[in-house]
C-alpha positions as CSV (number, residue, x, y, z in Angstrom):
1,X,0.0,0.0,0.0
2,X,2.5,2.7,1.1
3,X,4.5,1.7,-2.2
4,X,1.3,2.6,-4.4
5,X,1.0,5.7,-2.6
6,X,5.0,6.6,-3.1
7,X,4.5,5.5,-6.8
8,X,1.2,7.5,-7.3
9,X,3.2,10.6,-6.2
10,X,5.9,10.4,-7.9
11,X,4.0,9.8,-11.1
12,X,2.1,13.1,-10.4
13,X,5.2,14.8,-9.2
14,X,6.5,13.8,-13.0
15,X,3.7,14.7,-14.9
16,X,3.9,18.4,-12.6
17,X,7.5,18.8,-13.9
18,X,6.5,18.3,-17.4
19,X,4.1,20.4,-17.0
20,X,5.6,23.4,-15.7
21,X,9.0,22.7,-18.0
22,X,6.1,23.0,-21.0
23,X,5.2,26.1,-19.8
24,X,8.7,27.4,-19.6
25,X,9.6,27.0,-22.9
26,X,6.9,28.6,-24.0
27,X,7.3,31.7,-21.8
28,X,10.5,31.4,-23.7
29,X,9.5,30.6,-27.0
30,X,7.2,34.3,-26.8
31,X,10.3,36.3,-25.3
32,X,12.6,35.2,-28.0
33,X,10.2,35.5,-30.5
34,X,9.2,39.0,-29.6
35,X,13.0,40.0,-28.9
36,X,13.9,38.5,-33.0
37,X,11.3,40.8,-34.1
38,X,12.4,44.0,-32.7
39,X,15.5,44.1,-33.3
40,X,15.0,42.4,-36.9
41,X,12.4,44.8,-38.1
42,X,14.7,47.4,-37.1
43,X,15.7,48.6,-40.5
44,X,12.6,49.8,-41.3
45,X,12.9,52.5,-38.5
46,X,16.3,53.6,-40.0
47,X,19.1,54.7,-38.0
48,X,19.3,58.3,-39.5
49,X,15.8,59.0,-38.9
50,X,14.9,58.1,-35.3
51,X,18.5,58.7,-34.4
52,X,21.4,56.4,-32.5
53,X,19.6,56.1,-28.9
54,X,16.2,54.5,-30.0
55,X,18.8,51.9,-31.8
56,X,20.2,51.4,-28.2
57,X,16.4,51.4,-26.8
58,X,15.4,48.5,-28.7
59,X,18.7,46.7,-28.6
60,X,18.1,46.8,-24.7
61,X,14.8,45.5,-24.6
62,X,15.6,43.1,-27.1
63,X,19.3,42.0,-24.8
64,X,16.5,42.1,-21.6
65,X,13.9,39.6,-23.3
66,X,16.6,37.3,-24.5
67,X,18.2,37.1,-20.8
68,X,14.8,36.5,-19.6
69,X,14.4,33.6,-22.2
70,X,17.4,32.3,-21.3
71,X,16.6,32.5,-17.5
72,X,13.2,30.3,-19.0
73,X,15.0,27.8,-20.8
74,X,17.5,26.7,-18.0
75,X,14.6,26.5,-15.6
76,X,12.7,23.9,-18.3
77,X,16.5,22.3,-18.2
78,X,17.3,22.8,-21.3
79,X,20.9,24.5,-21.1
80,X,21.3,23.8,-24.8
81,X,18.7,26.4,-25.8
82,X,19.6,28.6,-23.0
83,X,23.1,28.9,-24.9
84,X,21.1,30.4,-28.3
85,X,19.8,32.9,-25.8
86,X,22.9,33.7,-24.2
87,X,25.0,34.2,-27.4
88,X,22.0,36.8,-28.5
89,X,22.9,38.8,-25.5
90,X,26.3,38.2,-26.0
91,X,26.1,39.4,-29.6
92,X,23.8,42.3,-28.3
93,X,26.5,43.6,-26.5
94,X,29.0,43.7,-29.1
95,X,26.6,45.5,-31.7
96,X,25.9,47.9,-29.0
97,X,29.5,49.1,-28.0
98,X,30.3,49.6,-32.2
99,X,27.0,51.5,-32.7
100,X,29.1,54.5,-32.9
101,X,30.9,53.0,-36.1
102,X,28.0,52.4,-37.9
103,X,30.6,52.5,-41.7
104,X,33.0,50.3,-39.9
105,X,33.2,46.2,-40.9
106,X,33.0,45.4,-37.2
107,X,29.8,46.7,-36.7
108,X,28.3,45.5,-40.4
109,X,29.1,42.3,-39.5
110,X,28.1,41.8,-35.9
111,X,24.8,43.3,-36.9
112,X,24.2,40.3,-39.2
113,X,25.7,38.2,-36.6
114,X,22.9,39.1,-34.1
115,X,20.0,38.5,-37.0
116,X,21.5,35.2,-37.8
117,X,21.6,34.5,-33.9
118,X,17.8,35.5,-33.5
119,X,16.8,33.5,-36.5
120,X,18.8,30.8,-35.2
121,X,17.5,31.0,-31.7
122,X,14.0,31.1,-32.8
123,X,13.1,28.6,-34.9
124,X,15.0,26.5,-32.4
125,X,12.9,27.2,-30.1
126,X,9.8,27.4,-31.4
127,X,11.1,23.2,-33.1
128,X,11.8,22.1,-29.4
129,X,8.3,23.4,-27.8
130,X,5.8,22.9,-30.6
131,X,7.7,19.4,-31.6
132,X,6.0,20.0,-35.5
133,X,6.1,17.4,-38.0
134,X,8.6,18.6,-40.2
135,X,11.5,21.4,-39.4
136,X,9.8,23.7,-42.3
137,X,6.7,24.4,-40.0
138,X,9.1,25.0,-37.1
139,X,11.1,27.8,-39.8
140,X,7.7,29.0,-41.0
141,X,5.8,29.2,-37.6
142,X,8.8,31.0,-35.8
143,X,9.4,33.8,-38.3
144,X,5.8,34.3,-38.7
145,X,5.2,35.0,-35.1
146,X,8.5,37.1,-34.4
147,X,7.3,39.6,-37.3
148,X,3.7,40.1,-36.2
149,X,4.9,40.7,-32.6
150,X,8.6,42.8,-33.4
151,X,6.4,44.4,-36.0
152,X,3.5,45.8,-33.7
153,X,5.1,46.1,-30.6
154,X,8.2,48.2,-32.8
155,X,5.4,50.7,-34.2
156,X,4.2,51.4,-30.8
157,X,7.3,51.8,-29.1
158,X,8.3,54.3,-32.3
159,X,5.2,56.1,-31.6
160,X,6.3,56.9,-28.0
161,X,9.5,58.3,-29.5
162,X,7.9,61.0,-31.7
163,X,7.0,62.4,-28.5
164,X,10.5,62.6,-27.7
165,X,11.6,63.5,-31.0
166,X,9.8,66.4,-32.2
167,X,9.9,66.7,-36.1
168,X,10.5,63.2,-36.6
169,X,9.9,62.1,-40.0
170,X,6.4,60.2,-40.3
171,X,8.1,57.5,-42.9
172,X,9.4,55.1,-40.4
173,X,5.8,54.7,-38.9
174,X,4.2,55.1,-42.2
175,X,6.7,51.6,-43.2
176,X,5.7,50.0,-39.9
177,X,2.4,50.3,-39.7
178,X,2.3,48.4,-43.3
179,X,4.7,45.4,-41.8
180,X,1.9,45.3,-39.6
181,X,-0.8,44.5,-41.8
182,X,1.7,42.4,-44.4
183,X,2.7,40.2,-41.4
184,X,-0.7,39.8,-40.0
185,X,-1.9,38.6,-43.2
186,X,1.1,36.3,-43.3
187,X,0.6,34.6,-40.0
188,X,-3.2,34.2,-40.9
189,X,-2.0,32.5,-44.1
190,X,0.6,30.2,-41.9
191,X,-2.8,29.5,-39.4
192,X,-5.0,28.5,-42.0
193,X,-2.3,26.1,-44.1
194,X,-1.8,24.7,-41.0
195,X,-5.3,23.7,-40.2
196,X,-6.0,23.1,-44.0
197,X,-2.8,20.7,-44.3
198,X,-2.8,19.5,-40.8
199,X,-6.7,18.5,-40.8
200,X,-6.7,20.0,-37.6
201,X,-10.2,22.0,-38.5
202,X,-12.3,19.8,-35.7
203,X,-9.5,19.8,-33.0
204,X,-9.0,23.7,-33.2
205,X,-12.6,24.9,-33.9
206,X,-14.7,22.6,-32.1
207,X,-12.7,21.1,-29.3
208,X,-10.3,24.0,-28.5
209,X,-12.9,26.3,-29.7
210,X,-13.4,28.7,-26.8
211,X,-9.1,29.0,-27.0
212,X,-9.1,28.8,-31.0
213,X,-11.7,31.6,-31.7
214,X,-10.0,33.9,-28.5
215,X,-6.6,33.2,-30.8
216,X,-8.4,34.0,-34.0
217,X,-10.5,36.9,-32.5
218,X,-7.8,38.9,-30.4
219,X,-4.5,38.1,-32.3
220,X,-5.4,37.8,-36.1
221,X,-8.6,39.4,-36.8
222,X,-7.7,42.6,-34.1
223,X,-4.9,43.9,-36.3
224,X,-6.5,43.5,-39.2
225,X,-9.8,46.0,-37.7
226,X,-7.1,48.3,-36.4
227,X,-5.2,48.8,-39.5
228,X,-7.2,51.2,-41.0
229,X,-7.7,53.4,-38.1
230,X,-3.9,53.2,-37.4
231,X,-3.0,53.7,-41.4
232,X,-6.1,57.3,-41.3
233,X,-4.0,58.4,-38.0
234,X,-0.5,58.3,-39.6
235,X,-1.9,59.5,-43.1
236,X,-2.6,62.7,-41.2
237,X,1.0,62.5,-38.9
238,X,-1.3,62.2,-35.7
239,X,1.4,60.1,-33.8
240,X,-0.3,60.2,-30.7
241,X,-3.3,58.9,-31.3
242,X,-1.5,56.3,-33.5
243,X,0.6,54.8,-30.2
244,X,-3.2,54.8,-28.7
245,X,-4.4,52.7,-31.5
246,X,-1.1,50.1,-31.2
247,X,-1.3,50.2,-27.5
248,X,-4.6,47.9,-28.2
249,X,-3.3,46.2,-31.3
250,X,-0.3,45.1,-29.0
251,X,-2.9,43.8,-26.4
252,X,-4.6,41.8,-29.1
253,X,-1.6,40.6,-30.7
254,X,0.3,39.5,-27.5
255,X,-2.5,37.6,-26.4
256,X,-3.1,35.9,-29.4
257,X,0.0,34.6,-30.0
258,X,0.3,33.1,-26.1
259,X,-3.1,31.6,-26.9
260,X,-1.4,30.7,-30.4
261,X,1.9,29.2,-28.9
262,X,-0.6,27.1,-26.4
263,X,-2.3,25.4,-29.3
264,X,0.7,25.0,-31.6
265,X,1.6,22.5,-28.7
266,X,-1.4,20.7,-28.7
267,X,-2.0,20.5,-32.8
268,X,2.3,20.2,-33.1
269,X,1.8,22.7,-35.9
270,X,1.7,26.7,-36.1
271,X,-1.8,28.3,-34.6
């Protein structure tokens, strides 16, 4: 009898673990993911235009998100992973301290360093939590989510800046607030193959349904209903009332990608 008991509980103490380890690669999975698309997207800001220190703004946050991924990734014991991470930061660093030489070779190639190390770092991580059939969906389903999140959340955190740089030019968020809509209608694309190609239309809509059409409602169909009262705000350079607008769409899109995430890892394909 007392083995039973001893055996019951450690059976539920293992099934806990995997649980919680689960979870922690997804919490790293999102940070990651966000981190790649804010410092990827990036270019589209241009450094000339919202100047050297929103350049070191994002490369922070993006440094911060990766340490906090990494931080993630050891706790779901997976030291492996956790090294991607780390070499982002690492890498983070480096691009940071040669900012100043932006004509310089040093600084040209860590910066394609660092994207290759996000990429990298990504789609690994979004292979080892979602565990999809083949390593394409794991490539698609990674760079689709980093550029709806680094996309949206980099327009709003430009927006903030024109209020910090008066003048600014209204291109950069003009450029963003298109990424938006291209990547949105990307990542529905990538949703839809999935459940097309995956025969995953019962599982998702009728079984997950509650999760599924929270996902499809907040995270796909938001940014799409928010595009053209972002794209009328920016048409007539009203910046602030632009960062309101994204302030939502970031809402919507954050939690439909952590719903998103939680279903890949049921359905083992990108939702």
């Amino acid at each position: 009898m007392t083995f039973s008991v001893r055996g019951r509980d450690i059976t539920q103490y293992s099934v806990l673990s995997t649980q919680y380890s689960a979870l922690r690669m997804l919490l790293a999975l999102f940070l990651i993911d966000l981190a790649a698309g804010l410092v990827l997207f990036l270019p589209l800001v241009g450094r000339r235009t919202a100047g050297v220190k929103f350049v070191r703004l994002v490369l922070i946050i993006g440094a911060a998100l990766a340490f906090f991924a990494t931080a993630a990734h050891l706790m779901a014991h997976r030291p492996d992973l956790a090294i991607a991470d780390a070499s982002v930061v690492v890498l983070t660093i480096l691009v940071y301290l040669v900012l100043r030489y932006p004509k310089r070779l040093i600084f040209r190639a860590s910066a394609v360093l660092l994207g290759i190390a996000y990429l990298i770092a990504a789609v690994w991580s979004f292979d080892q939590a979602v565990r999809p059939t083949h390593f394409v969906w794991s490539i698609v389903g990674a760079l689709s989510s980093a550029a709806l999140l680094g996309s949206v959340n980099l327009a709003m955190t430009l927006g903030h800046w024109y209020l910090v740089v008066r003048g600014m030019a209204i291109d950069p968020l003009r450029r963003l607030t298109i990424a938006t809509l291209a990547t949105t209608i990307v990542k529905i694309a990538v949703v839809v193959a999935s459940i097309m190609l995956g025969g995953l239309a019962e599982e998702m809509m009728v079984r997950q349904g509650i999760f599924f059409w929270m996902r499809a409602g907040w995270g796909l169909l938001g940014p799409l209903m928010l595009f053209p009262m972002v794209w009328g705000t920016v048409k007539i350079r009203s910046t602030m009332a632009a960062t309101g607008i994204l302030y939502v769409e970031v809402v919507a899109v954050v939690i439909g990608e952590v719903l998103g995430a939680w279903l890949s890892t049921i359905a083992h394909l990108p939702v």
